[in-house]
C-alpha angles and dihedrals in degrees: 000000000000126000095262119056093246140323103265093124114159109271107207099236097237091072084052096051109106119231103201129085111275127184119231099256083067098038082050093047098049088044098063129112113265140164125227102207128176124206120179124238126182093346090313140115117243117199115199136155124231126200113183119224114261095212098089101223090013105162113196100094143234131321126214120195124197135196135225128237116317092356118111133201087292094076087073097035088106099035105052098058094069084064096053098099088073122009131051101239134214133181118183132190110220119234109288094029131091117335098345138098128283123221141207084245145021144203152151090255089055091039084057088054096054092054095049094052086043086052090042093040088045101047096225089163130247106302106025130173123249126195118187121194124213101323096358081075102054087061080051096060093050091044087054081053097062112024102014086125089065088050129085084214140314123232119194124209122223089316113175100229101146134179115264100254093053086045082055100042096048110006111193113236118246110267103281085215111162127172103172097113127088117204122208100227129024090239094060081041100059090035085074091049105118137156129254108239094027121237132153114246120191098210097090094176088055084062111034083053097049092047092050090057091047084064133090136174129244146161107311098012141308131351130194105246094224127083122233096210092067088088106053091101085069098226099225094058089091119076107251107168084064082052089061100037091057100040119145090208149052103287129185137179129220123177143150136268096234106031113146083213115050120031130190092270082054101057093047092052087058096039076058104057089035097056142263098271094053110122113235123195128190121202108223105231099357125124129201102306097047098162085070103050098023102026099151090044098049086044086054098053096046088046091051084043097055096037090064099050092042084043091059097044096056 
């Protein structure tokens, strides 16, 4: 772990005011109350956000979100809030990401650990949801591995978990993630924000508001809050179709039309390992990060998704 005890240094609000032109269901989203909680794990800080659910006696549980290679809690800050009427939401950032701590090491099993403190500190109740995004849901499957009994269902985002002859044909290379340079002024800094993989998004405010918050500052100018060396364990070393296939929960799969990183073949391969009956969703037009160009798609089709497993629960 790093010298301070996490990252969570007070930004001034005016670095974190976006610039670009945003609609009021995402000024609305952003706005709303939250809470920015740490619980330690393994001698380190983790940092995670809570937002209680609004529905007083509302029984269907809690919600984790959890974000891919190189990405923080932000990245749901406008999401969770459409899932509020009913569910108690959290959203972490993993060790090394966002305002928690770094370490040494890394690894899925720690990664597991996190989650389950986050779910425990949180009180998202006994059989919460998880959604993972891109390589956020490759720690959930193995999550659903271990404790998917503890789970109400898993959905995984646009997670690259192929089958071993298209691994073969086409590997995809380890994140290329670095955060060694300091830039003088915020606004050098954010002009070298880019996403990996790289795709256009339309929805200029989504980004400019999730690279202000992957930024901190520190002596001489502006860092970026990850640490590259968080991806050193390269993440698809582990085998997490036999992860699926052996799940002890619910699991779902939603994932966009146009991601560089999960094709149709893809997603039947992992329909496949997952089971006839899970439900799989694709985004028209989106591309891997499909919470930034298609947001309110990809919040209908997760809502569908949870209303029928709580449905037939009830």
């Amino acid at each position: 772990m790093n010298d301070s005890p996490s990252l969570a240094e007070p930004i001034e609000a005016e670095y974190l005011a976006i610039g670009a032109s945003a609609p009021d269901w995402f000024r609305a989203a952003i706005s709303r109350s939250k809470q920015s909680r740490f619980v330690v794990v393994e001698g380190c800080p983790i940092h995670y956000f809570l937002w209680p659910s609004e529905r007083e006696g509302s029984n269907k549980g809690g919600l984790l979100f959890v974000h891919g290679a190189g990405a923080h809690a932000n990245w749901w800050s406008y999401i969770a809030p459409f899932f509020l009427r009913d569910f108690r939401v959290a959203a972490l950032d993993r060790s090394g990401a966002g305002d928690s701590g770094r370490r040494s090491t890394y690894g899925s099993a720690l990664r597991v650990k996190e989650m389950r403190a986050v779910i425990a500190d949180a009180h998202l109740g006994a059989r919460p949801f998880m959604i993972g995004h891109s390589f956020g849901g490759l720690v959930t499957a193995k999550y659903a591995l271990e404790y998917g009994d503890q789970l109400g269902g898993a959905v995984l985002v646009d997670s690259p978990i192929r089958s071993p002859e298209e691994e073969l044909a086409h590997p995809l290379p380890p994140p290329q993630l670095r955060n060694t340079r300091i830039y003088e002024t915020l606004e050098e800094a954010l002009t070298h924000f880019h996403l990996v993989p790289p795709q256009s998004c339309a929805n200029e405010f989504i980004v400019e508001f999730i690279a202000r918050h992957s930024l901190r500052p520190v002596e001489g100018g502006w860092m970026w809050k990850f640490d590259g060396n968080a991806f050193a364990d390269h993440p698809l070393e582990e085998p997490y179709g036999d992860y699926l296939r052996a799940a002890r929960c619910r699991l779902g799969l939603i994932y966009g039309e146009r991601s560089a990183l999960l094709s149709r073949e893809t997603a039947a391969y992992l329909s496949m390992l997952m089971g006839v009956r899970t439900p799989v969703v694709e985004i028209p037009s989106a591309q891997h990060y499909l919470m930034l160009d298609q947001p309110l798609a990809f919040v209908a089709a997760l809502r569908t998704m949870l209303e029928m497993w709580t449905g037939a629960d009830a």
